[in-house]
C-alpha positions as CSV (number, residue, x, y, z in Angstrom):
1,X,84.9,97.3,138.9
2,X,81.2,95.9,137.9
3,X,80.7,92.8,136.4
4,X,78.6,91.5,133.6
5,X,77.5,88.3,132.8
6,X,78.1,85.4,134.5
7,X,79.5,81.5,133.9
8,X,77.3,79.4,131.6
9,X,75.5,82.1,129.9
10,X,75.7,80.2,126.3
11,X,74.6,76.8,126.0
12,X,76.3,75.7,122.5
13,X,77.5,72.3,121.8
14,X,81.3,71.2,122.3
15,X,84.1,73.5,121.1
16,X,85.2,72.8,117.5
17,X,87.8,74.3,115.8
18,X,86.1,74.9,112.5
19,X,83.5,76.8,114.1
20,X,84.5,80.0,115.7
21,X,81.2,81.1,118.1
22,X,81.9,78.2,119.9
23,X,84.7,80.3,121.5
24,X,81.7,82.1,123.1
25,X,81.4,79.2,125.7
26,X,84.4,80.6,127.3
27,X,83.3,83.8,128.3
28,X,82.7,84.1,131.8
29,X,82.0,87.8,132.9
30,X,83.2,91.3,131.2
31,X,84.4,94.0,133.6
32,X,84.3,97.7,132.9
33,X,85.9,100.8,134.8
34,X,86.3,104.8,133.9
35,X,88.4,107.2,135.6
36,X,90.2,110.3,135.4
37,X,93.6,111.0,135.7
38,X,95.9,113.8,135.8
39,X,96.9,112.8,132.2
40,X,93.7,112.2,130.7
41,X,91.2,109.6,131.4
42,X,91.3,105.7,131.2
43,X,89.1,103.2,130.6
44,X,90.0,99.3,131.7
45,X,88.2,96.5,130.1
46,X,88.4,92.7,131.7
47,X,86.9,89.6,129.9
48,X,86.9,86.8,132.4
49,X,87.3,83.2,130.6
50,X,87.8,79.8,131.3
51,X,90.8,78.3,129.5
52,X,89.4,74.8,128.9
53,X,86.8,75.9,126.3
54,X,89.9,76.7,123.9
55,X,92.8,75.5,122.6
56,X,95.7,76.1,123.3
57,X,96.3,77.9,120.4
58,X,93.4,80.3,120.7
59,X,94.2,81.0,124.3
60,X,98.0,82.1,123.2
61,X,96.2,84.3,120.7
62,X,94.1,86.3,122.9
63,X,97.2,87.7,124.3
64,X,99.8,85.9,125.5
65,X,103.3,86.7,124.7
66,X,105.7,89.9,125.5
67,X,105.4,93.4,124.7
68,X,105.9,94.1,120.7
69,X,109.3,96.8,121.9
70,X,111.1,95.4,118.8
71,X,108.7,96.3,115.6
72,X,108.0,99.3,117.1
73,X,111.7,100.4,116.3
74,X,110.6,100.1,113.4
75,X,107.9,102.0,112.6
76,X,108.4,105.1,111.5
77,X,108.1,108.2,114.1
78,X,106.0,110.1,111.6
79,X,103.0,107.4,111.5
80,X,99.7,108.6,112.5
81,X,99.0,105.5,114.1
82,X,100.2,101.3,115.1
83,X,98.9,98.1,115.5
84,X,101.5,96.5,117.3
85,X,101.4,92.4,118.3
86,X,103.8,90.6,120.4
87,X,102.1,87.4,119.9
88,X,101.2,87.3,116.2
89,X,102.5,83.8,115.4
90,X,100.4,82.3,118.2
91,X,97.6,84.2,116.0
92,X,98.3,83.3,112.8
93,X,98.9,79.1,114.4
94,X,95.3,79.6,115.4
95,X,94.2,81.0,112.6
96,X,95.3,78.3,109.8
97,X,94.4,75.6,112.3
98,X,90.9,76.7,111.3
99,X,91.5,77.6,107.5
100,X,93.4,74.0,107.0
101,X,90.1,72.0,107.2
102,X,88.8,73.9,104.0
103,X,90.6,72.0,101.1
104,X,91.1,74.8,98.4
105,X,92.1,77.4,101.9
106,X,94.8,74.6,102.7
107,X,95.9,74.1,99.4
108,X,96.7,77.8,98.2
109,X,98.5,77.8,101.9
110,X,100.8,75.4,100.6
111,X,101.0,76.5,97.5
112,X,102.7,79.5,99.3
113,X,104.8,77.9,101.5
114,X,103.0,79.9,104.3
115,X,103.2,76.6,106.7
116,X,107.6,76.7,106.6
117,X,107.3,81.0,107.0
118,X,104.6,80.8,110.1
119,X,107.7,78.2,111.7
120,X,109.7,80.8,111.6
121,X,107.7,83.9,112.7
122,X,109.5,85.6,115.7
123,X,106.3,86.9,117.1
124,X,106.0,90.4,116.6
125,X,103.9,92.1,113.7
126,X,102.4,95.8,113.0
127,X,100.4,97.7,110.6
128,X,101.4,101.4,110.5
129,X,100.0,104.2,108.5
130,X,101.5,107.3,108.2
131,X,101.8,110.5,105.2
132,X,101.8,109.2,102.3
133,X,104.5,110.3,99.6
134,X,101.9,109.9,96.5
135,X,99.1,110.2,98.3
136,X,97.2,111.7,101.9
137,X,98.2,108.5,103.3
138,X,100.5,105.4,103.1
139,X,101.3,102.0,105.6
140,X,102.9,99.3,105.8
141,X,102.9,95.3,107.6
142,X,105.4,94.4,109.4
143,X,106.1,90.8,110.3
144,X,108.9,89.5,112.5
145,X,111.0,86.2,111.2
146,X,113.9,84.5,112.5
147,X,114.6,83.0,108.8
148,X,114.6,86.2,106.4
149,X,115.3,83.6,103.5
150,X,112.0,82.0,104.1
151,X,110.2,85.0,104.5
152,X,111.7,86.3,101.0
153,X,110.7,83.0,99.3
154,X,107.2,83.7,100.3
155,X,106.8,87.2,99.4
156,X,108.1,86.6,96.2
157,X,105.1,83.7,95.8
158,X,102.4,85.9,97.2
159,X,103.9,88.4,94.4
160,X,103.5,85.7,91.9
161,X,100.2,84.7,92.9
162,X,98.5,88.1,93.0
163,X,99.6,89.6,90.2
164,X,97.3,90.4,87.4
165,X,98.2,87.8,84.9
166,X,99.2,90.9,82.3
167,X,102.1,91.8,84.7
168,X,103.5,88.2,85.3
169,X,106.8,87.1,84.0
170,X,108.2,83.9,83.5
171,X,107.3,81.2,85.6
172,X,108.2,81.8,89.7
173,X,109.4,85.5,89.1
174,X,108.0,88.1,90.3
175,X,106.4,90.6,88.2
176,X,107.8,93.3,90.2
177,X,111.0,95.5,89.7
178,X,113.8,96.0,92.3
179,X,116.0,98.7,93.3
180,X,118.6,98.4,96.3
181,X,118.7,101.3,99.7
182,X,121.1,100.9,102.1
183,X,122.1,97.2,101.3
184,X,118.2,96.0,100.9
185,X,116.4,94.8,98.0
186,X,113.1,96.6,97.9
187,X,110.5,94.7,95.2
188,X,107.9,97.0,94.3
189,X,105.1,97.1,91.0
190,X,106.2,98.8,88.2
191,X,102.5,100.8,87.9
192,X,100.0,102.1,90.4
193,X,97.0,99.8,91.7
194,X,94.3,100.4,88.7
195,X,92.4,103.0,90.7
196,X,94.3,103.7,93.4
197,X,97.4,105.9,91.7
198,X,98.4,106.7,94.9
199,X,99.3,102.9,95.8
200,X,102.6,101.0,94.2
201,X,102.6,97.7,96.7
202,X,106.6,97.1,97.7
203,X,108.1,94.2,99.6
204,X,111.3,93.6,101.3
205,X,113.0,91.6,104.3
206,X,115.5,94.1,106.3
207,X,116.7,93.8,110.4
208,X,114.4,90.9,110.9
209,X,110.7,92.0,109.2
210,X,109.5,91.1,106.5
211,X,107.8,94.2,104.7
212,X,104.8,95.0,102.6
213,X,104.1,98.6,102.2
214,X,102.0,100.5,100.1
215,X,105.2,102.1,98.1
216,X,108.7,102.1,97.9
217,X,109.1,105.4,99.8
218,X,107.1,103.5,103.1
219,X,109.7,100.6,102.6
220,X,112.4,103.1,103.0
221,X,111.2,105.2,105.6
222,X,110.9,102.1,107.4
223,X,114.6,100.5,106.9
224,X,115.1,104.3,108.1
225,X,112.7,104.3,111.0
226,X,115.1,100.9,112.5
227,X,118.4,103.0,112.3
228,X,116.8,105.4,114.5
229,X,114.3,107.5,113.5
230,X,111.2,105.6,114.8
231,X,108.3,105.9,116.9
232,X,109.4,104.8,120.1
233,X,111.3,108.6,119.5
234,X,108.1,110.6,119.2
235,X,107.3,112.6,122.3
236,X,103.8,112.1,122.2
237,X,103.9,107.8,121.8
238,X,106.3,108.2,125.2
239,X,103.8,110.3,127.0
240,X,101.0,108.2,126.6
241,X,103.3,104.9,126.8
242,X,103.8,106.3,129.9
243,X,100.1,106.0,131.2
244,X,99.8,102.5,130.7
245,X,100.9,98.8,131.5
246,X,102.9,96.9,128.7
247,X,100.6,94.3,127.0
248,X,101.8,91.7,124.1
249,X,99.1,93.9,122.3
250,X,99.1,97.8,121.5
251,X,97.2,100.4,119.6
252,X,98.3,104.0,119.3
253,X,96.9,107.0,117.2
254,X,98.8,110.0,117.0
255,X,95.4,112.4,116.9
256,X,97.1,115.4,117.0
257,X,99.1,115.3,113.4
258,X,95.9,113.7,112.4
259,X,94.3,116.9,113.2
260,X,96.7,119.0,111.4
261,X,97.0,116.6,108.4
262,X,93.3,116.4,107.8
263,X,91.9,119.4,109.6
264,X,92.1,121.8,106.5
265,X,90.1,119.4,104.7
266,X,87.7,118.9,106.9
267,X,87.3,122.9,107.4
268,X,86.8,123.2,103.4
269,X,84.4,120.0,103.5
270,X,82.6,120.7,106.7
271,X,82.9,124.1,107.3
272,X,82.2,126.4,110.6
273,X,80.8,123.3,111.9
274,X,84.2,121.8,112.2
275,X,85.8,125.2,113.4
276,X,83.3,126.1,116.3
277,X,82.6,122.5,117.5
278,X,84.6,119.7,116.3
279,X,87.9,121.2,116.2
280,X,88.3,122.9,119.8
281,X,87.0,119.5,121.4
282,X,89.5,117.4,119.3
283,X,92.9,120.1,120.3
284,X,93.4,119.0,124.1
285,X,93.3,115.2,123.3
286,X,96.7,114.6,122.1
287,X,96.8,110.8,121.7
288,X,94.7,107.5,122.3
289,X,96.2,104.4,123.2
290,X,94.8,100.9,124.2
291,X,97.0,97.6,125.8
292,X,96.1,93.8,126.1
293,X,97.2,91.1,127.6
294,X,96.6,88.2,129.2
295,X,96.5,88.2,133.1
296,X,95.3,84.8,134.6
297,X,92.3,83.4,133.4
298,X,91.1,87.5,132.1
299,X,92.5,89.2,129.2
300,X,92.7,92.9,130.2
301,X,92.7,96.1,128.2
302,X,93.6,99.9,128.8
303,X,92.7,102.5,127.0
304,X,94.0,106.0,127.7
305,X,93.0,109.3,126.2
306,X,96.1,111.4,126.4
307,X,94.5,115.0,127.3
308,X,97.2,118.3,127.9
């Protein structure tokens, strides 16, 4: 592995919270290796840093914590793609100790009650996107809580908050409708985005997450996704899973049923460009996925082109 950099390359003054490139005094090298393997090939990355330039709070966030195994049960096995985080409430932490010092940022964060929901976080978080039902596309956030109550109460105030003033109701309801599958309460907007008809924003809490997808349908596919049906099932997320070390951070994408999802289009938009030369190089690459994680004083990354 060759290194880059070395110690004291940055002369900025003292850490402060409130200013984020003074995280740069902690870099101490980067590391960079390429190989192939009978799978595919794989890239490792290693940022060398020294500890005491951050807090403790952005040194948890650059990857400390276990591997996100539970929100992935629940993300559906269809999804083209995941961002998964095993230490997303060490992120968010660090993230509002910096937005608190700005006075109208720490005010509308009260005024949510995000404070009393971050207390609660379980850890785990992840954005999926998958086929969409109304449109080419759809996704969904997922956030892990250990008090579903509190994480109900706040996304019924983040409903409140960013709902166009026409659609609100009385004061502290929700402008949104409900309907209940399978025992959950799914809250979702009565009309499409203004633009974007293919996007009715739904919430719900259900097995520990709290939800917000980009419609109903994603919401239910996902409560479906945790009974079974998720992408820890999917044939290609296990192979590639299987070329890599857990990390309390993942990215997967699923670039074969992006291909045939998309690749019509692209034929009609591009044309014989895409079939002679874009197309044939993208069939043997199955699937791309990268890990993270802390390991001593280096957070270390994988990424791994699945190629069959």
């Amino acid at each position: 592995m060759s290194t880059f950099g070395t110690g004291g390359a940055f002369n900025l003054s003292q850490p402060q919270v409130s200013n984020p490139f003074a995280q740069l005094q902690a870099f101490q090298g980067l590391g960079m290796s390429l190989s192939a393997q009978p799978a595919g090939l794989e890239i490792d990355f290693a940022v060398d840093l020294d500890p005491n330039q951050l807090t403790p709070e952005q040194w948890a966030a650059l990857g400390q914590g276990g591997p996100p195994t539970k929100v992935l049960e629940s993300v559906p096995r269809r999804a083209f793609g995941v961002l998964a985080i095993g230490n997303f409430k060490d992120a968010v932490q660090g993230a509002l100790g910096q937005a608190r010092q700005n006075p109208l940022v720490g005010g509308f964060i009260q005024k949510l009650g995000l404070n009393e929901v971050v207390k609660s976080l379980s850890g785990d978080a992840a954005l999926e996107v998958s086929p969409g039902s109304l449109g080419p596309v759809s996704g969904a956030l997922l956030v892990g809580t250990k008090d579903p109550a509190a994480m109900a109460q706040f996304l019924d105030n983040l409903a409140i908050e960013l709902a166009p003033p026409a659609l609100r109701g009385p004061p502290a309801t929700p402008p949104f409708d409900s309907e209940d599958y399978k025992g959950v309460t799914i809250h979702f907007r009565t009309e499409p985005v203004p633009g974007q008809p293919d996007v009715v924003p739904a919430y719900a809490v259900a097995n520990g997450f709290g939800i917000v997808a980009s419609s109903p349908d994603e919401v239910k596919a996902i409560i479906d996704a945790q009974e079974g049906s998720n992408i820890a099932g999917s044939q290609a997320f296990r192979d590639a899973r299987d070329q890599i070390p857990e990390g309390s951070q993942l990215l997967f994408v699923d670039t074969q049923a992006l291909l045939q999802k998309f690749g019509p289009q692209l034929e009609q938009s591009i044309g014989g460009t895409f079939t002679s030369l874009v197309e044939p190089n993208l069939r043997p690459v199955k699937a791309l996925i990268v890990t993270s994680g802390q390991h001593g004083d280096a957070v270390v990354s994988r990424l791994f082109l699945l190629i069959r």
